[in-house]
C-alpha positions in Angstrom: 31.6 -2.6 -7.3 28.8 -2.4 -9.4 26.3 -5.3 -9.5 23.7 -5.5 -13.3 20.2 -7.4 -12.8 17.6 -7.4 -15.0 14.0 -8.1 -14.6 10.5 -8.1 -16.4 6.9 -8.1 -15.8 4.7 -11.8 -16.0 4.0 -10.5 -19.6 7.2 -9.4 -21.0 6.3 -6.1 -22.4 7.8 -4.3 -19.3 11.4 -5.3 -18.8 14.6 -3.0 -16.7 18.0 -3.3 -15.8 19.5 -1.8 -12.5 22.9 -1.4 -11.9 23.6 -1.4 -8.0 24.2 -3.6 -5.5 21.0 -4.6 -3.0 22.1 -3.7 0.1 18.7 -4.9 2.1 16.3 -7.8 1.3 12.8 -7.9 3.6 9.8 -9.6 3.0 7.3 -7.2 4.4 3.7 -8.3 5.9 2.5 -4.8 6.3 -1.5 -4.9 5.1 -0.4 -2.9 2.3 2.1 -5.0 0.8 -0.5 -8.2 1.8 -2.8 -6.3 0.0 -1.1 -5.3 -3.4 0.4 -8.7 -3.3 -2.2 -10.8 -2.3 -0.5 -13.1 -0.3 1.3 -13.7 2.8 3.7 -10.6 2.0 6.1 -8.6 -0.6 9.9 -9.7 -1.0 11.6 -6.4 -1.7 14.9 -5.1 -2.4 16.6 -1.9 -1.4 19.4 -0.3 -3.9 20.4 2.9 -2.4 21.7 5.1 -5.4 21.4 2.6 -7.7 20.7 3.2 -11.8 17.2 2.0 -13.0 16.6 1.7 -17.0 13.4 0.5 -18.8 14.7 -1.4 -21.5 11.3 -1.9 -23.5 7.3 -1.0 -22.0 8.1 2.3 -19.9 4.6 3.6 -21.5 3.1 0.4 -20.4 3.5 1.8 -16.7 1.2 2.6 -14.0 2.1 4.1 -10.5 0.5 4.3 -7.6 1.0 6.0 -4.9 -1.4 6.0 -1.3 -1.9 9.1 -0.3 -1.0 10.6 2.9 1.7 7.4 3.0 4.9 6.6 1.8 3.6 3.4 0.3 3.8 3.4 -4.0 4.0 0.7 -6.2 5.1 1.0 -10.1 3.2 -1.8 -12.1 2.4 -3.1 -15.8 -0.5 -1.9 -16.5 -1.0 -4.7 -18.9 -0.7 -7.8 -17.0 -0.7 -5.9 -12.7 2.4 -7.5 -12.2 4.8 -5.2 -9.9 8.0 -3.9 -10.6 10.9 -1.9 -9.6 9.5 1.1 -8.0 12.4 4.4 -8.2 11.8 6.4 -5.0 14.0 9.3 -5.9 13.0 11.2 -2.8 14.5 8.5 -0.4 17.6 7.9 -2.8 17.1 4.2 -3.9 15.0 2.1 -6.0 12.5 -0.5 -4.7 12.7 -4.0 -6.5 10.2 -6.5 -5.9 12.4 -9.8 -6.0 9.7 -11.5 -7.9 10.3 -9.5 -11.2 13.8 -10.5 -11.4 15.1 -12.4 -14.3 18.7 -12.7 -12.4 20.0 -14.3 -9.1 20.5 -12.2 -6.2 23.7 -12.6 -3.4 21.5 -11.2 -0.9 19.3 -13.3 1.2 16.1 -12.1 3.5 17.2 -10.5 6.2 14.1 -9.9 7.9 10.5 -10.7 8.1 8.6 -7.1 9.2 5.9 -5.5 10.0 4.6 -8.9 11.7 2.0 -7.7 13.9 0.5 -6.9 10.5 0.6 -10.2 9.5 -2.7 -12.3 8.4 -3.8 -14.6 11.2 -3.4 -17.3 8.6 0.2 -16.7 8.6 1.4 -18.1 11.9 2.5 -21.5 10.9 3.1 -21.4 7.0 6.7 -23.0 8.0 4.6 -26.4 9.1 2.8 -26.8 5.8 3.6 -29.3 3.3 6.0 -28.2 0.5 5.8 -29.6 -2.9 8.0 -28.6 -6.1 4.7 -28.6 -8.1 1.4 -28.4 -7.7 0.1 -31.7 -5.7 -3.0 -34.1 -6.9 
């Protein structure tokens, strides 16, 4: 069965569709992924052998790539906001769950690379939580 999502960058001018199914969901607290994100870590999503189209802003697109790593990041390079990254070398495509403009089935599965993690980061479950932003 094939699952279709869409997605777009904070700006609109880069929007995709994917058709495949996520079959992993991690939120990753690696430095890189701390770093590109700047916070506490990335939410990706892994669709093995999934389809990815850019529907409008494929030349707004920058990539990066760290050398001597694994580690790349596709990105608008209007607004910096990351999206779906196609890692045709390791047969699936990388979505940050951020950039998604549809709901997902799939929940977290699991929180890695921890002893990465900002020393910050230890008790963010304990903080106050407030649907907007507080007085």
């Amino acid at each position: 069965m094939s699952h279709l999502h869409t997605g777009s960058c904070l700006c609109g001018a880069v929007t995709f569709e994917l058709a495949g199914e996520f079959k992993k969901f991690f939120l990753c607290h690696c430095s890189r992924c701390r770093k590109t994100s700047g916070t506490a870590h990335c939410a990706n999503l892994f669709a093995p052998d999934a389809t990815l189209s850019w529907l409008s802003g494929e030349d707004k697109l920058s990539f990066y790539h760290l050398e001597g790593t694994r580690f790349a990041r596709t990105f608008c390079s209007v607004c910096g906001s990351n999206v779906p990254t196609d890692a045709k070398a390791r047969g699936l495509v990388i979505v940050p769950a951020g950039c998604l403009d549809t709901d997902v089935d799939i929940t977290p599965q699991a929180h890695i690379f921890m002893n990465s993690k900002g020393n910050w980061d230890n008790h963010l479950g304990d903080v106050p939580a407030f649907d907007e932003m507080p007085n």
